[in-house]
N, C-alpha and C positions, 0 to 999 in steps of 0.2 A: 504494500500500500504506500501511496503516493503521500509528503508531507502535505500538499495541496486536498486529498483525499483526507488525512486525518482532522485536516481542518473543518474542513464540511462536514464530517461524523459528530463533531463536536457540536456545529454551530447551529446543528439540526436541532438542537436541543433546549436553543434561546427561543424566547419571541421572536414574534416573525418581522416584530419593527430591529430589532438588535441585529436578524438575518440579514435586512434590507439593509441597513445602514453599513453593514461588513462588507457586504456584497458592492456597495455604490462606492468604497472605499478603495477595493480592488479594482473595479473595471475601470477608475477613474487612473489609478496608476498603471494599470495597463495601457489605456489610453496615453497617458505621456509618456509611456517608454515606447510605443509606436512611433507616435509624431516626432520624439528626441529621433530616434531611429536613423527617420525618414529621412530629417533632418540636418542631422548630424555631418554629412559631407559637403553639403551648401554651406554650412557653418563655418567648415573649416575653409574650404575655398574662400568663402568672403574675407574671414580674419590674417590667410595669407594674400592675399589681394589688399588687403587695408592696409598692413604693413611693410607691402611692397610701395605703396602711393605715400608713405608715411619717410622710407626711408628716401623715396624721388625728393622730398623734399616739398608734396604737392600740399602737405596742411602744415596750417600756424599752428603755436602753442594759442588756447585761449586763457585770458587773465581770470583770475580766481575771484 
């Protein structure tokens, strides 16, 4: 049995609002571990691309 499995055997055992709210909890960071996922190599392109125009010399410091 799966830790994901013993968890559900357990949570079978709450109310069904504790079930719902566990439940909305996980799919939600599912959810952002998809989207980071997805994401994640446009992220990096961008940030090496911004410090390639960084070390060109294309932006100013701006004053604090």
């Amino acid at each position: 049995m799966t830790r994901i499995e013993k968890a559900i055997e357990k949570l079978k055992h709450l109310p069904k609002k504790d079930q719902n709210r566990f439940a909305e909890m996980v799919l939600d960071e599912v959810i952002w571990q998809e989207t980071f996922r997805k994401t994640a190599n446009k992220l990096d392109e961008l940030g090496k691309s911004i410090l390639e125009e960084i070390q060109k010399g294309k932006f100013k410091r701006m004053p604090h």
